[in-house]
N, C-alpha and C positions, 0 to 999 in steps of 0.2 A: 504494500500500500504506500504511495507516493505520501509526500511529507503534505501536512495542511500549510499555507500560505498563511494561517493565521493561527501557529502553534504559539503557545504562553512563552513569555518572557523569564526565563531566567537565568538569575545574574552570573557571571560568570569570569575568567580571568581577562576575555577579550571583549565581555561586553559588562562592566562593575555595574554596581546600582552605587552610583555618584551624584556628584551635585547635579551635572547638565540634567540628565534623566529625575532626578525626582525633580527641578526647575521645572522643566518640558511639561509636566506630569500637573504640575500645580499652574504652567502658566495656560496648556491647551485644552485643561478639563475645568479649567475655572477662570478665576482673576486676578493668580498669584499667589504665590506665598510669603510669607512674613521669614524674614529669618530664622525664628524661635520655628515654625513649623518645618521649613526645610531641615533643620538640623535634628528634630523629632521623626519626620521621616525618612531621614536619612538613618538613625538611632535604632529604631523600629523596622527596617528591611521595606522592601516594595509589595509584598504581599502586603503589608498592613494599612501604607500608606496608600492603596490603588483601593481597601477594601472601606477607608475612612471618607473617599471621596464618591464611591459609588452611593454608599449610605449615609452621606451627604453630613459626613462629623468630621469635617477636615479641618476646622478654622477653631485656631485657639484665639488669633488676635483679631481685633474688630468686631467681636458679639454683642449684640444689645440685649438683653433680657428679652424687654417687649415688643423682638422685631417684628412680628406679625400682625400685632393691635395698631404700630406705628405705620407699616408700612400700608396697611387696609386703610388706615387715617388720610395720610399724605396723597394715596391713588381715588381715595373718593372723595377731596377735595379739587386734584387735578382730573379727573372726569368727570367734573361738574363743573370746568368752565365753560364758556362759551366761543372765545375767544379762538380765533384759526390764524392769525397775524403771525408773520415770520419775526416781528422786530423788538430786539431787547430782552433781555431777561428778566427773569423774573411770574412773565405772565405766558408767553405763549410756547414757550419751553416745560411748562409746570409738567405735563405728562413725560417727556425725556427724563427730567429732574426725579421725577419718582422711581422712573425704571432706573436710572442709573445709583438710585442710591439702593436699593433694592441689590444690583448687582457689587454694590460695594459693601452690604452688611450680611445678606443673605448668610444663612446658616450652609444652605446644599448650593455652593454657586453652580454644579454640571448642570444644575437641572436647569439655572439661568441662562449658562450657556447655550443649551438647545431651545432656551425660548427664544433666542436672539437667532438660533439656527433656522428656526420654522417661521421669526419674522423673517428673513429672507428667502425660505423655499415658497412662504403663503404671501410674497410681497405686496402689501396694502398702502395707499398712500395717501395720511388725511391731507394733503392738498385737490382730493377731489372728494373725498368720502363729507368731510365738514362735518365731521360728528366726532370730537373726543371721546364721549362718553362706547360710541361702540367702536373706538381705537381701543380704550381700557378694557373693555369686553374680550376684544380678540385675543390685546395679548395676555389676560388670563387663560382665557381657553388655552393658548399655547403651553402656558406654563402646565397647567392642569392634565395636560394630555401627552406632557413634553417625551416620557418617557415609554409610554404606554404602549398596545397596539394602534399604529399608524393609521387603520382603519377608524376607530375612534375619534381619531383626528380629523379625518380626511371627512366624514357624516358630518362630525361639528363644524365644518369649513363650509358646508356646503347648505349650511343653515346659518350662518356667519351673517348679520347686517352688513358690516362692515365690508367685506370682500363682496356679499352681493352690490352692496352700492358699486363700488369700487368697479367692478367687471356687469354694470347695465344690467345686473337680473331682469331689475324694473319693464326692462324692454323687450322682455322674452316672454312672447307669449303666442296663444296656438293662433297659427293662420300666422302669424309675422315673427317667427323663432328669430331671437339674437344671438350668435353664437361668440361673444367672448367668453364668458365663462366656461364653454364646453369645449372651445377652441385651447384656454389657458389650462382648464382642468386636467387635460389629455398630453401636451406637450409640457407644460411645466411644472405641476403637480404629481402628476403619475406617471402615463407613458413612457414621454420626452416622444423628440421627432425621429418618423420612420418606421412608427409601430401601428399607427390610424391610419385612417383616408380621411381624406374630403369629405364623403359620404360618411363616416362615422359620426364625425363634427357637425357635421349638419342634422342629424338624428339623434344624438345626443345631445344638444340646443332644443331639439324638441322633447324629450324625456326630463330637462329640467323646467320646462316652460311651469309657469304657476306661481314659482321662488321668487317671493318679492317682500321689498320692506317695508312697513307701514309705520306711521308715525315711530321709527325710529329701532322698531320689532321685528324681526322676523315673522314672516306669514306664508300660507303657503291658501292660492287662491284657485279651487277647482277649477271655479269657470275659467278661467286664463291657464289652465292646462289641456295639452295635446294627449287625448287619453287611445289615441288611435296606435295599432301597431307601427312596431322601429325595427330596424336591423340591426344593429350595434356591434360589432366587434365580432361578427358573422354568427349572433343569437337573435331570435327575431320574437316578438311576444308585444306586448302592451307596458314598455317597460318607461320606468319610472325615476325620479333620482334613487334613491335606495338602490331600486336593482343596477340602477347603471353605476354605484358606487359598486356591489359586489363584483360588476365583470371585471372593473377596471383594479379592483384590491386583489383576484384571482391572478390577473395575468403578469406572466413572468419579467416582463419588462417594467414595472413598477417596483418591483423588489431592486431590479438592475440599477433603475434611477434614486434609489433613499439608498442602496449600496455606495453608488459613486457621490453624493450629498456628505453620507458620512464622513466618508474618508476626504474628502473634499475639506471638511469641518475639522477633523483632528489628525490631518494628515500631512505632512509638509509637500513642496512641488514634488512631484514626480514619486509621492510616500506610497500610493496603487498600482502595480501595470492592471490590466484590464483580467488576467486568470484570478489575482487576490477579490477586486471587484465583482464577479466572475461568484466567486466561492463565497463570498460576504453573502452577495445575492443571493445566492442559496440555499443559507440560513436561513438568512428573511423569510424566503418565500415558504420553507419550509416550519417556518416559526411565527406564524399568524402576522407577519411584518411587525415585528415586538421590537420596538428601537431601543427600549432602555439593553437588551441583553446583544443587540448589534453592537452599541457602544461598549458592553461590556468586553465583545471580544476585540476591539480595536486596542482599544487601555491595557485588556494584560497580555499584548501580542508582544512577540518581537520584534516584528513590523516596527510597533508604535516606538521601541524602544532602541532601534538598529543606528547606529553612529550615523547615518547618513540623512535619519528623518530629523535629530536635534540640531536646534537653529535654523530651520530650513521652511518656517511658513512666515509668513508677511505677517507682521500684525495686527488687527481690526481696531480701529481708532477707538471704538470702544472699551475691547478690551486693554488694549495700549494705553488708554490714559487710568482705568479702574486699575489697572496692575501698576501701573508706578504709582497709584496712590495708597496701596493694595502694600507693596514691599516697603515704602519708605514710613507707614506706619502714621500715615497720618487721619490719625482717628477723632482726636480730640483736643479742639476740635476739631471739625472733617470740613475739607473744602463744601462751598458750595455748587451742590450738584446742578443748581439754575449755571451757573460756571461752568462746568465743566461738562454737560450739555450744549454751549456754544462752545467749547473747543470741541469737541466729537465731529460738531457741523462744521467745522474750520476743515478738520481733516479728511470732510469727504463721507460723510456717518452719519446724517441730519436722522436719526432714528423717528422712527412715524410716518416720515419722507423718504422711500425709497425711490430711486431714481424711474423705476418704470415698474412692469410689472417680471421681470425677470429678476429683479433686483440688484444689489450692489455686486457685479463682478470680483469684486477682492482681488486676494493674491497683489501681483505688483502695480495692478491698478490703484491700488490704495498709495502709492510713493511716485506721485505726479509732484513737478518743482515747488506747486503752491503748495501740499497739503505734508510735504517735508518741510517748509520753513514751518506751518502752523505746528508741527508736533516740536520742532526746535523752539516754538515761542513758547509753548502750553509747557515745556520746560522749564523754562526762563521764569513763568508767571509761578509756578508753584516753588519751586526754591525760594524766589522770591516772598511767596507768602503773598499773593495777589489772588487766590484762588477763595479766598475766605467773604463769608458773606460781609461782616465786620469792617467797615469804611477803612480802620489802620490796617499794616501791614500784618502777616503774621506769619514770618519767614521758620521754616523750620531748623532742629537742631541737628542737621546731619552728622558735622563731627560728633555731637554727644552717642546718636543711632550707634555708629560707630562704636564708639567708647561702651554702649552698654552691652553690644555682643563680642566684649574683647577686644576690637580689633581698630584701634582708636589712640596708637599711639604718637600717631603723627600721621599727616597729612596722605603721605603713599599708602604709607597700609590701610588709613580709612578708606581711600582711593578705592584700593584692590578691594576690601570687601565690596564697596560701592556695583562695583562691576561684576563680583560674583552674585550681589543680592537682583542685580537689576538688568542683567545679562547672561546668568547662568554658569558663566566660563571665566577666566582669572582672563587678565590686560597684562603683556609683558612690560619692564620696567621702562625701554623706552618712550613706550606708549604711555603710562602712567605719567612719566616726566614730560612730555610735550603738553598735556592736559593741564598742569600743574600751572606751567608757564603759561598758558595762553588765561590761564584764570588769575593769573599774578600780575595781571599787565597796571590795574590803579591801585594806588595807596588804601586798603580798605582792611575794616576785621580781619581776621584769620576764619570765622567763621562765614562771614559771607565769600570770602574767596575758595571757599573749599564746596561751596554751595552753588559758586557757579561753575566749578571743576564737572559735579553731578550733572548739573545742566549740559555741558560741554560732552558729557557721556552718552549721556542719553540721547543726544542729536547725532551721535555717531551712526553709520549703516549697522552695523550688528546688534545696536541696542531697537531695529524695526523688526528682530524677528524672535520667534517664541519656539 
C-alpha cells in the first residue's frame, strides 16, 4: 500500500518540533502566539500543542473572563447600526471592529480562522447588500457552522439574506429565473468550473426561484417558485433548492473544490500538488464533507509541517496585523480595533467588502507597493503607540517584553528574540546590526529606538509571511 500524502507529522532528527513549526502552527491555525505559549508548546511536544488548538484551549495570554457576554454586546451594538459610509472611524467600521477584536481575544481562534475562510469562499459584500445587521447574521452562521459538515453550511447559505440580497434572489423567479446565485452557487461554492453546463445553470436558477428576502428575512414564496420538472446534473424530477443542494453536496467535484480551499487556507504556495488535493478530497467526500476533521488532517500532517511549507504563505492583513498585536502582547490596554480595522482596509482587507464575488485573491496579491508601505506604517503607528483609542500616545515597552522573557539584555539580543517572536526564525548578527543603525539615526530614548528597530523588522519581506 503506497504511503498516504497526508500521513501524521512526527518529529524527528531531520524534521524537530522547533520554534518555526510550533510559530507556523500558532500563526496559520490562528492569530499567533504569545511567547509564554510558544515556549509551553514547544515544552509540551506537538501532539499537545496541535491537540490545545483543535479544542480551541491554546491561549494563555489575552483571555477575558467574559468574552462571550462582551463580544454578543459589542456585535449587537455594531449590527444595529444603520450607517453603510466608508468614512472614519469609529462609526462605519463598528462591524470590522467587532470581528476583529473577537479574533484578537477569542478563546478557539481556528475556528475564527475559518470564519474568515468561509467569509471569503461565501464572499458577501455590504456595499450592495446595505444591511449590517444581516452582515452580522452571516458571519455568525459562519462561525457556527465553521467546522461542521459543509452541507450545513452550504442549506444555511442558501437561506442567507445576506448572500440572497447580494447575488439578486429577489429576481428569480418562475417565468423570469435569474441565474446568479445558481451561476455562483455551482462555480464558486461547490462545483468550480468544468463540472456544469449552461443548461445546469439555467435549471438550477429555476429550482431556487421563490428564495427571496423580505423586510430584511429570509422567505421562501411559492407563488414565485418554478415547481415544474428540471434536469440538473443529469437527475430530472420536480427539484427544489434542498434537492439541488443534495446533488451538488453528492458530487465528487465539491469535495475536490473545499479540498483545494483548505489547503489553499493552511497551506503555503505550492504546500498541494493536485494527488495530496486529490486524496484530501476523498476524505471529504467520503466523510459527509466534515471540514473541522479535513482540517484536522492538514494540522497533524507532515505536509503541514515539511521545511518547505514554513514561511512560505503571504500573510492576510488580517491576520498580519491581529498576530503582531497577538505576539507583542498588547492587551492592556489593546489597541483600538475601530484602528486597526482601517489599517486591514489600508492593506487590501476592507473585511464586509470583499472585492467581488470571488473574493480576495490573496497569496502575493496581498504585497502590491501600496499595501507594503500600509503594513510598514501600521508598524510605525503601533510601536509608536498611535493605535490606542486614548487621544495621548501609548507606545509600548518592547525592550521591557524582552527583559521579561529573558532575553532583554541589551538591544541585539532583544532584537533576536524580536525576530524569533514575530518571524519564527532567528536574524543573523549582521542583519541584526544594520537594523540597529538604521533605528539609531536621531538623538532619542533607548527605548523608543529599539521600538522603531521592531518596526524596521517587521517591514522586512520575511516578517509578510506565516
Amino acid at each position: 500500500m503506497s504511503k498516504s500524502r497526508w500521513s501524521p507529522y512526527r518529529p524527528s532528527p531531520e524534521a524537530p518540533w522547533n520554534l518555526a513549526r510550533a510559530w507556523t502552527l500558532g500563526r496559520r491555525a490562528g492569530f499567533a502566539a504569545t511567547w509564554a505559549e510558544l515556549r509551553r508548546d514547544l515544552d509540551d511536544g506537538h501532539d499537545a500543542a496541535l491537540n490545545r488548538v483543535l479544542e480551541g484551549t491554546c491561549r494563555l495570554d489575552g483571555r477575558i473572563a467574559d468574552f462571550a457576554a462582551t463580544a454578543d454586546l459589542l456585535g449587537d451594538a455594531a449590527g444595529g447600526t444603520g450607517d453603510t459610509s466608508f468614512s472614519g472611524p469609529g462609526v462605519a467600521h463598528r462591524l470590522q471592529a467587532w470581528w476583529l477584536y473577537r479574533m484578537l481575544f477569542t478563546p478557539d481562534p481556528l475556528t475564527e480562522r475559518l470564519t474568515l475562510l468561509w467569509h471569503n469562499h461565501f464572499a458577501t459584500s455590504q456595499l450592495k447588500v446595505e444591511d449590517v445587521a444581516a452582515m452580522k447574521r452571516q458571519n455568525d452562521t459562519f462561525r457556527r457552522h465553521a467546522r461542521g459538515p459543509f452541507g450545513d453550511l452550504l442549506r444555511a447559505m442558501l437561506s442567507d439574506p445576506a448572500l440572497l440580497a447580494w447575488l439578486d434572489a429577489s429576481s428569480n423567479r418562475k417565468g423570469k429565473p435569474n441565474e446568479n446565485l445558481a451561476r455562483e452557487l455551482m462555480e464558486l461554492f461547490t462545483l468550480g468550473i468544468g463540472h456544469y453546463t449552461e443548461r445546469d445553470v439555467k435549471e438550477a436558477a429555476r429550482a431556487l426561484t421563490g428564495r427571496t428576502v423580505q423586510q430584511g428575512r429570509y422567505t421562501f414564496r411559492p407563488d414565485w417558485h418554478d415547481d415544474e420538472a428540471k434536469t440538473i446534473l443529469g437527475r430530472t424530477g420536480r427539484l427544489d433548492g434542498d434537492t439541488l443542494a443534495d446533488r451538488l453536496l453528492e458530487h465528487p467535484a465539491t469535495a475536490h473544490r473545499l479540498a483545494w480551499r483548505l489547503c489553499q487556507a493552511f497551506l503555503g504556495e505550492n504546500g498541494a500538488d493536485e494527488s495530496a488535493v486529490a486524496e484530501l478530497a476523498g476524505q471529504l467526500h467520503s466523510d459527509s464533507l466534515h471540514i473541522g476533521r479535513g482540517v484536522e488532517t492538514i494540522l497533524r500532517s507532515e505536509r503541514f509541517f515539511a521545511a518547505r511549507n514554513l514561511h512560505a504563505q503571504v500573510s492576510e492583513p488580517a491576520p498580519f496585523v491581529i498576530g503582531t498585536v497577538r505576539s507583542l502582547e498588547r492587551f492592556n490596554p489593546p489597541p483600538s480595533t475601530l484602528l486597526l480595522a482601517e489599517w486591514t482596509g489600508r492593506m487590501g482587507q476592507e473585511l464586509f467588502y470583499p472585492p467581488n464575488v470571488g473574493g480576495w485573491p490573496g497569496g502575493r496579491n496581498w504585497l502590491a507597493g501600496r499595501t507594503i508601505l500600509a503594513r510598514a506604517n501600521f508598524a510605525a503607528a503601533l510601536v509608536e503607540g498611535r493605535l490606542n483609542a486614548a487621544s495621548t500616545a501609548n507606545a509600548p515597552d518592547l525592550l521591557g517584553l524582552a527583559a521579561r522573557h529573558g532575553r532583554g539584555t541589551d538591544a541585539a539580543t532583544a532584537l533576536r528574540f524580536s525576530a524569533e517572536l514575530l518571524l519564527g526564525r532567528p536574524i543573523d548578527a549582521a542583519t541584526c546590526q544594520a537594523i540597529l543603525r538604521k533605528s539609531d539615526s536621531t538623538a532619542d530614548s533607548e527605548p523608543n529606538r529599539f521600538n522603531r528597530a521592531v518596526a524596521l523588522l517587521l517591514s522586512r519581506p520575511e516578517a509578510q509571511l506565516s
